[in-house]
SEVEXMAR-368594 format. One record per residue (C-alpha): x, y, z; residue in one letter. Coordinates in steps of 0.02 Angstrom, whole numbers, padded with zeros to 5 digits, always signed. Each point is the difference from the previous one (the first is absolute). Layout:
# SEVEXMAR-368594
XYZA;...
This chain:
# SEVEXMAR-368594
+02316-01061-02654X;+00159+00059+00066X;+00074-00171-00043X;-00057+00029-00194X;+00070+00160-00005X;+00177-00059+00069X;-00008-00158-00144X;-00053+00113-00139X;+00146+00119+00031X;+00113-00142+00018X;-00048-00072-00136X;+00039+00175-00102X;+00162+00032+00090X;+00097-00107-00135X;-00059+00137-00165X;+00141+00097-00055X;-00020+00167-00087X;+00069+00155-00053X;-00060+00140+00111X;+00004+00176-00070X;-00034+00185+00056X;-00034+00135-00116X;-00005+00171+00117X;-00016+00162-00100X;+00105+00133+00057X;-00046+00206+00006X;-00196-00068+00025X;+00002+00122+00177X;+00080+00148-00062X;-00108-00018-00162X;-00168+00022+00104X;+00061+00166+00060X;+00053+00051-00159X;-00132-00034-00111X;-00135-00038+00095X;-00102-00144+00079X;-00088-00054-00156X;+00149+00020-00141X;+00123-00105+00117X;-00140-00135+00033X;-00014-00011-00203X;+00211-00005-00021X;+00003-00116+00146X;-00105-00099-00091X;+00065-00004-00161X;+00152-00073+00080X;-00080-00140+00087X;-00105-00052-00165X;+00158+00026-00085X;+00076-00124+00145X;-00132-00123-00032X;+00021-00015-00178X;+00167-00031+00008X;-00011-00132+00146X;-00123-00092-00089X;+00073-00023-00161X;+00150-00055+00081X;-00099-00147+00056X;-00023+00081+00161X;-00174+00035+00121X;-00021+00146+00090X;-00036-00031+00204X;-00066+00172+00049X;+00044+00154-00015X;+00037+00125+00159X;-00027+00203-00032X;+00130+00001-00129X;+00113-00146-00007X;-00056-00164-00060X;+00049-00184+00058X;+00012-00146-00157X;+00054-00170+00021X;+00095-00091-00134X;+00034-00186-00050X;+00178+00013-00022X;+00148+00139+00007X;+00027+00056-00165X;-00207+00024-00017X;+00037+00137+00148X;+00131+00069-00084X;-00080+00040-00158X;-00163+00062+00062X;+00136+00120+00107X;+00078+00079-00152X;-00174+00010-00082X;-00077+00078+00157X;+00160+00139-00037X;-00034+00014-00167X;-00179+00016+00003X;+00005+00153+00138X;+00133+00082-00069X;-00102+00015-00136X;-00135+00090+00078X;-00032+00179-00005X;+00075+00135+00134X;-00145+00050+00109X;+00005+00177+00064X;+00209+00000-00054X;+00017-00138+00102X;+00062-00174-00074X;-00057-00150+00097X;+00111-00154+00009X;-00002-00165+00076X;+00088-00105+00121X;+00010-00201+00011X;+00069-00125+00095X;-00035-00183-00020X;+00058-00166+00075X;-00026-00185-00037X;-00044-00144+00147X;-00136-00077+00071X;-00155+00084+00001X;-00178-00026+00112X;-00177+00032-00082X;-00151+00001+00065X;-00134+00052-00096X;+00068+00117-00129X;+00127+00077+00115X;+00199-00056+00042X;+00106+00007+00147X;+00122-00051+00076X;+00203+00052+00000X;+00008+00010-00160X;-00122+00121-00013X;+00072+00084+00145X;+00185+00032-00089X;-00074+00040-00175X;-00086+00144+00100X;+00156+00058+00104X;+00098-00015-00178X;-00130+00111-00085X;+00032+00142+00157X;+00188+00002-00037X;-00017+00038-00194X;-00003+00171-00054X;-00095+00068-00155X;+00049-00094-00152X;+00074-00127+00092X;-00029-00218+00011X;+00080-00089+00147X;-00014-00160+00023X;+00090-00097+00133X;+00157-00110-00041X;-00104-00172+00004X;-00115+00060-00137X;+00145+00049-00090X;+00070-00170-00018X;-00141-00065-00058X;-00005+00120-00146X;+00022-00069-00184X;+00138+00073-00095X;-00061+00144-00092X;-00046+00095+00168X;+00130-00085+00105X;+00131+00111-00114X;-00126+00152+00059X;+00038-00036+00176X;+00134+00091+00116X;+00015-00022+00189X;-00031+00125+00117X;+00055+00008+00186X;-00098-00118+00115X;-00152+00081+00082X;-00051-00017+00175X;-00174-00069+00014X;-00127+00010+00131X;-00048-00166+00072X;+00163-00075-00090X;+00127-00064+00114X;+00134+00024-00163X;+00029+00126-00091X;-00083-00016-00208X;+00123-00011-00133X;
């Protein structure tokens, strides 16, 4: 059994994808501002909203987790437009209790493990450290990704300092 396991995931080590977290920012304050239920209905506006837009960017939602989900993505620039939709589509929502809620992504392309309906791997690992270094409004994606960008969003690009990583013996352009 253990032998099958080992072959399956080596035989799924080679898939490359396009990795991306969606995280909504002001979901904790929101609960004590409005209220368990109103937040859990804004909250979840913004991951249907997140879904959408993934998905008709050629995309497939992983999971969600509380309030951020995790897509993955054939190629680059499919990341990068379900990332500016993902914006759009929450900034279009409603204020909820005064508050505006936003969104935060990071995504990164590489190989990618699957098993089941779920991905790992380091990949996976440095979309979700990008996603933690964005703030509100913001889509990072790491230097690599960049690069692989086609024109229109590579001229929608600018680099940022490198980032120090956990697990990463370099620092992430």
């Amino acid at each position: 059994r253990a032998r099958a396991i080992r072959s399956t995931i080596r035989a799924m080590s080679d898939r490359l994808g396009t990795v991306l977290f969606a995280d909504v920012s002001g979901s904790t304050s929101l609960y004590e501002t409005a209220g368990d239920d109103a937040a859990l209905e804004a909250i979840s506006a913004c991951l249907a909203a997140a879904r959408a837009a993934t998905e008709a960017s050629g995309g497939r939602v992983v999971k969600t987790m509380g309030d951020e989900i995790m897509s993955i993505f054939p190629a680059p620039d499919a990341a990068a437009n379900a990332a500016a939709d993902i914006q759009a589509r929450i900034e279009a929502l409603p204020e909820i209790a005064g508050k505006k809620l936003g969104v935060r992504v990071g995504f990164h392309h590489g190989p990618v493990l699957q098993r089941d309906d779920d991905i790992f791997g380091d990949t996976v690992n440095l979309a979700a450290r990008l996603v933690a270094q964005a703030k509100k409004g913001e889509i990072i994606l790491s230097t690599d990704t960049a690069a692989q960008l086609g024109p229109v969003f590579r001229t929608m690009v600018r680099e940022l300092h490198a980032i120090t990583v956990k697990g990463k013996a370099e620092e992430i352009g």
